[in-house]
N, C-alpha and C positions, 0 to 999 in steps of 0.2 A: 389407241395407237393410230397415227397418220396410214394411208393403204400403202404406202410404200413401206413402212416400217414392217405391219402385216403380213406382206410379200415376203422380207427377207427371215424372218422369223418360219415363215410358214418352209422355207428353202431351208433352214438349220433343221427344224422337225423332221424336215423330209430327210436331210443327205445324211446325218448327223447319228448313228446307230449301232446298238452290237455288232457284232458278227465273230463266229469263230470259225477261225482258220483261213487260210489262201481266198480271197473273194471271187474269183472265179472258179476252181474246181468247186467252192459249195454251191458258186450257182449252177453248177451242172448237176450237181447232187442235187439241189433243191430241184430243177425242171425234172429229174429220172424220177423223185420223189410223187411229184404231182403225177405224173405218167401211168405208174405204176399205181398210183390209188383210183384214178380213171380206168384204169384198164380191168382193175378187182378182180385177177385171176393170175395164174405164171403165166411169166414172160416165156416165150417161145422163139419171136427174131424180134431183135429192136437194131434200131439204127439212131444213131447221136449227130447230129451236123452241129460244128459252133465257127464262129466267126475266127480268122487268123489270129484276134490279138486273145480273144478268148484259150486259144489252143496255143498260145505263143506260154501266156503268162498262166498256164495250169500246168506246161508238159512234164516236171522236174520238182515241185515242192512239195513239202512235206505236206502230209494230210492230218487231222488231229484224231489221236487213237490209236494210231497205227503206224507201222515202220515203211510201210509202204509209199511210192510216191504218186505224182501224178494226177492226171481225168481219169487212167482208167478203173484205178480203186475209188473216184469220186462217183463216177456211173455204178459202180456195184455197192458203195454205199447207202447211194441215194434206192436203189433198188432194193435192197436187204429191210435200213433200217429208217430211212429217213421220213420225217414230218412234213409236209408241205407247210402247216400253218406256225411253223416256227419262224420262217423264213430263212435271211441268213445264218440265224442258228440251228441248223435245219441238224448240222454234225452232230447238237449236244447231246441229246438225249441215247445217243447210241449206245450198246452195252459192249461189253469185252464180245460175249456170243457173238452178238451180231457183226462186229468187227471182223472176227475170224470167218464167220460164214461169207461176209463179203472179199475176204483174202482166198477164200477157197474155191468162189465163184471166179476171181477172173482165172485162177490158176487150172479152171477147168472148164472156162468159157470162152468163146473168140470175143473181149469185146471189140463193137463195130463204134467207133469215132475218128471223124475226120473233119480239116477245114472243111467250110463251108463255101460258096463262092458268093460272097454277098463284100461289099464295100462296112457295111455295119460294123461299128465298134466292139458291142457286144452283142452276142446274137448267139441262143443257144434254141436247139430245134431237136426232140425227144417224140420217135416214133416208135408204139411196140405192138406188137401182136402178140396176142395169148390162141389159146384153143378154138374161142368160139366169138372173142371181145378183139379191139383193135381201142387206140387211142394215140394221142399225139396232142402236143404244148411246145409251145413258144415262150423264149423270153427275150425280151430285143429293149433298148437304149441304155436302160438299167437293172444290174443283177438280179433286183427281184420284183422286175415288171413280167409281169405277163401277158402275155398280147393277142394269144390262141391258145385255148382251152379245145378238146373235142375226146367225145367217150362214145366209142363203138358208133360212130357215122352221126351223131350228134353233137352239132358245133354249140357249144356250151358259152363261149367269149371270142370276138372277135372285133380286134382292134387294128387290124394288120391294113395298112394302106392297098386298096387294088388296083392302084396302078402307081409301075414303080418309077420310081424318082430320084435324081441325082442328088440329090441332101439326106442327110440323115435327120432322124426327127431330132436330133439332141441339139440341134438348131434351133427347135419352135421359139418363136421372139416369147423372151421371158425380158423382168427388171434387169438381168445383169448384162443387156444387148448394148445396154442406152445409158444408167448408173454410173457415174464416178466414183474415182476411192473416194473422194473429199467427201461424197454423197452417202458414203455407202460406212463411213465412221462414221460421221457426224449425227446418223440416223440409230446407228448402235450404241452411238454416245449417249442417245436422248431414250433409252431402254430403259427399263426396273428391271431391279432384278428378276424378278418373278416371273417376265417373259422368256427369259434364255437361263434361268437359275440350272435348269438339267443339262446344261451342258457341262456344268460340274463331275457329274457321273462320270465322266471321261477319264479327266485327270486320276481317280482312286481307280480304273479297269485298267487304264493303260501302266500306269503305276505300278501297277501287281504284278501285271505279266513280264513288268522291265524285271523290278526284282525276283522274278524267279530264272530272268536269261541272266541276270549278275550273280545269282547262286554257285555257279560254276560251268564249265566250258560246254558250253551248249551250240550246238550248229557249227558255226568256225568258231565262233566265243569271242566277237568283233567286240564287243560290251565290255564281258570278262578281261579280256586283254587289255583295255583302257584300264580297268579296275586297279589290277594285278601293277599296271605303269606307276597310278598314282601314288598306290603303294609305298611302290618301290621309290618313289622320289624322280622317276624318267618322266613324266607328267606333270604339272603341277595341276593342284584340284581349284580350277578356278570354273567361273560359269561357263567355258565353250567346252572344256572337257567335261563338264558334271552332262552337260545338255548330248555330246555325241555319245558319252557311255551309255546314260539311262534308254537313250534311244536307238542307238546302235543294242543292248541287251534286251529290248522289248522286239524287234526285231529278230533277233536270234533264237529268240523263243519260238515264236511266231511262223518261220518260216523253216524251223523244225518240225513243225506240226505238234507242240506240246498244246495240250487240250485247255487253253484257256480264250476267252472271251476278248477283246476289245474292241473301244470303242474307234467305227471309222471314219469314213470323214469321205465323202462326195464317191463314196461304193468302191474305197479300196480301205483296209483296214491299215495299210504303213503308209496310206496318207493319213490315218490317224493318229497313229504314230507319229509321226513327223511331224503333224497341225499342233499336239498340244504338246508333249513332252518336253521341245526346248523351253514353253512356257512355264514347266511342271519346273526344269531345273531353276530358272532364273528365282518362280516363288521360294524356292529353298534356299536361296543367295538371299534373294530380298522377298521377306515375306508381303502379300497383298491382302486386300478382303477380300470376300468371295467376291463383291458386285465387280470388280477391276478385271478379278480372275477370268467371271464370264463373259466379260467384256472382251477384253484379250481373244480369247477363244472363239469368241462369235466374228472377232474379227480375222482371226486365222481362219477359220471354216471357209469363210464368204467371200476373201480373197484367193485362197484354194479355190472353191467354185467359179468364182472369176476367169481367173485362168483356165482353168478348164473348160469354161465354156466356150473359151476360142482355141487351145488344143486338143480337143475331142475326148473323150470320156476314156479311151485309150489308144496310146499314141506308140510311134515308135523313141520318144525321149519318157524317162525315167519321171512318172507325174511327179513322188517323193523329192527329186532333186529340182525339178523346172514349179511345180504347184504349188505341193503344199509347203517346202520352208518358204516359199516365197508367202502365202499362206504366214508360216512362224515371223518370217522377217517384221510384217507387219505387228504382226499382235507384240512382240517385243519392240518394238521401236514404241508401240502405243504405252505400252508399261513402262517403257523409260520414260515417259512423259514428253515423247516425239510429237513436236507439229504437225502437222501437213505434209508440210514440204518435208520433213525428217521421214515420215512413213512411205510417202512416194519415193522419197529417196532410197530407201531401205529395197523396196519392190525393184525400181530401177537399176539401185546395184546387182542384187540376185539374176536379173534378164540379162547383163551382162559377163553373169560367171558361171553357173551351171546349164548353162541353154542347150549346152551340144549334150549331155549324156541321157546316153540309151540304155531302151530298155529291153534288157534281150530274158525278160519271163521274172516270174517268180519264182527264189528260189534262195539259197543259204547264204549266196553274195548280195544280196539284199541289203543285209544288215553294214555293209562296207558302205554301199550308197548312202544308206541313213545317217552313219555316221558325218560323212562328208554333206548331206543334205543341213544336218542339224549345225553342224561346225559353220557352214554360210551363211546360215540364217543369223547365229550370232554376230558372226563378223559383219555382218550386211549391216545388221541394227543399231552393232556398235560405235561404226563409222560414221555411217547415218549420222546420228545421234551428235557428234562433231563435225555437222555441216561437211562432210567427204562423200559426195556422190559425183556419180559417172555422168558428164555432159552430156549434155541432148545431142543427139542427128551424132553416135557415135557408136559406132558397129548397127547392131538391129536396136539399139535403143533409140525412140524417137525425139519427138518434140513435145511429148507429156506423157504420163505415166502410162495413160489409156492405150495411146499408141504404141507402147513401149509392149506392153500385153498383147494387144495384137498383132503387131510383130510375130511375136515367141509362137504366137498362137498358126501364123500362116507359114513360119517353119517347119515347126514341128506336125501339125495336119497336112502342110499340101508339100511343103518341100522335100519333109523326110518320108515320104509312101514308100518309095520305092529302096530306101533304107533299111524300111520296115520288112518287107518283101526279103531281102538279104539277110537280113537277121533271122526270119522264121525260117526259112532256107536253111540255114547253116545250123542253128538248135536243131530242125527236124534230122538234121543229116549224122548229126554227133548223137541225137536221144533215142535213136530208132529199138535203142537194147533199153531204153529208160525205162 
């Protein structure tokens, strides 16, 4: 492989991964985890700092195992039961016991978590004292970075910049600063399978967990209720409704907290959702081979990451509705056998239709978003696909696709901050009994 090919391959390995349950309460679970095995004694006072969007999109969703919601059953999890070397499947291995013991710890413990006062996207900061031991860990850019290890006054890992600075590191110039789409297919075009074949994996995890939210009325039953339409004849079952049910129902699962796995996509699991499952529906309309399959999908990821590298890892707009269908747009337009200009069209459409919706947390309306994420994506592709895209220099779309993304990107990062500010405000003020 060319080094850039390398690169973007080496970016699917990375972002590209299990995780069970809400991806921020398990990273908090995961840092209480590691905490708590550094510190190799009971906890006696701990203290949780995490960043606003962190405590924004934990405050209210379901946990897996448990009826409970929230970070603060996610701190007494990670402290009861959890693995560090799982990572984001740090929830699985939990037993019922240990569920309940961490359901009767917060019910008889103060726990201590609050914003943190840091500009960082993700940022979670786990300090504990025992009797005789102390420790404390960091995880900062991504869910399951670590960036400060320390056990009893011994700094074990230290990654942390010391002296601070107006950027966040999820800037570091990387290939997708500089990269075109045309660069950035054309390069996935020129794949074997064999490099990006595990991204297959995806489609049978996410798969499972949909049909088990289309089982029956799970969360709101945003899924179920498509189901239940088509049914009945109020729907008709063509591919933009096969594509919001499966993914509106994997979703609903999801942000109930039922105990299953999937695959996510740039460290939120309902961008993974939303990256592959419109793809999952269209294969079931029109079957592909796997090598198209993973193709598709390497190109939904990468344009997700795309985006995201210019709206920040999280934002005050919904990544699901602004990333990754934009993300699905792509990889469907590419399965339709879209051009260039049909795929950038596809992206370009999407920057003009879901850019404003926010994201006000993780939680069971989730699955409402997805649905309307997944329903865009198809229409975006569809259109596309019949040379119907939205003009340059028209609203924040620019004068090529690239600039069309960065646009979306110094919206949603610099214009909506203080959006975001409002939002967490208003959640903190309504969840306080949460």
């Amino acid at each position: 492989m060319t080094d850039k090919r390398t690169k973007l391959v080496e970016i699917l390995r990375a972002e590209v991964k299990p995780a069970l349950g809400c991806t921020e309460p398990v990273a908090v679970a995961l840092a209480c985890a590691k905490a708590k095995e550094l510190l190799g004694e009971e906890i006696v006072k701990h203290t949780v700092l995490v960043s606003p969007n962190v405590y924004k999109n934990g405050m209210c969703v379901g946990i897996p195992g448990t009826q409970r919601l929230g970070l603060k059953i996610s701190v007494a999890l990670g402290f009861i039961g959890g693995h560090s070397e799982n990572g984001l499947r740090v929830l699985e291995t939990l037993t019922e016991e240990q569920v309940k013991e961490a359901e009767n710890y917060i019910d008889n413990n103060q726990i201590s978590i609050s914003p943190a006062d840091t500009k960082e996207k993700v940022y979670i900061e786990v300090v504990l004292q025992g009797a005789t031991k102390t420790s404390k860990v960091v995880i900062k850019t991504k869910h399951d970075n670590f960036v400060y290890l320390e056990s009893n006054g011994e700094v074990l890992l230290d990654q942390q910049p010391h002296v601070e600075v107006a950027i966040t590191t999820e800037k570091e110039e990387n290939i997708l600063d500089g990269i075109t789409i045309k660069e950035l297919v054309e390069n996935i075009e020129a794949l074997e399978l064999k490099d990006i074949e595990f991204l297959l994996e995806g489609i049978a995890m996410n798969e499972e967990i949909a049909n088990y939210g289309l089982s029956g009325k799970i969360g709101i039953g945003v899924g179920y209720g498509i189901k239940k339409s088509m049914e009945e004849g109020l729907l008709s079952d063509d591919l933009m409704n096969q594509a919001m049910m499966i993914t509106a129902g994997a979703s609903d699962a999801r942000m109930a907290g039922v105990k299953m796995p999937v695959m996510s996509s740039n460290g939120s699991g309902n961008h993974g959702i939303t990256a592959i499952l419109p793809i999952v529906a269209y294969n079931k309309k029109f079957p592909q081979t796997d090598e198209r399959l993973a193709k598709s999908l390497a190109i939904s990821h990468l344009v997700t990451a795309y985006v995201k590298n210019f709206t920040g890892r999280l934002s005050a707009v919904c990544g699901c509705g602004v990333a990754a269908s934009t993300g699905a747009t792509a990889g469907l337009s590419w399965l339709m056998s879209g051009d260039i200009r049909q795929i950038e069209g596809s992206i370009e459409n999407m920057v003009a239709n879901l850019s404003g919706m926010i994201c006000d947390g993780a939680k069971a309306g989730c699955a409402l978003k997805l649905a309307s994420a997944a329903s865009a994506a198809v229409q975006s592709a569809i259109i596309a696909k019949h040379e119907c895209f939205v003009p340059s220099m028209n609203g924040i779309v620019g004068a090529n696709v690239e600039q069309s993304i960065q646009n979306l990107g110094r919206v949603s990062d610099k214009g909506m901050s203080v959006t975001d500010e409002v939002i967490i405000n208003v959640m903190d003020d309504m969840n306080k009994v949460c």
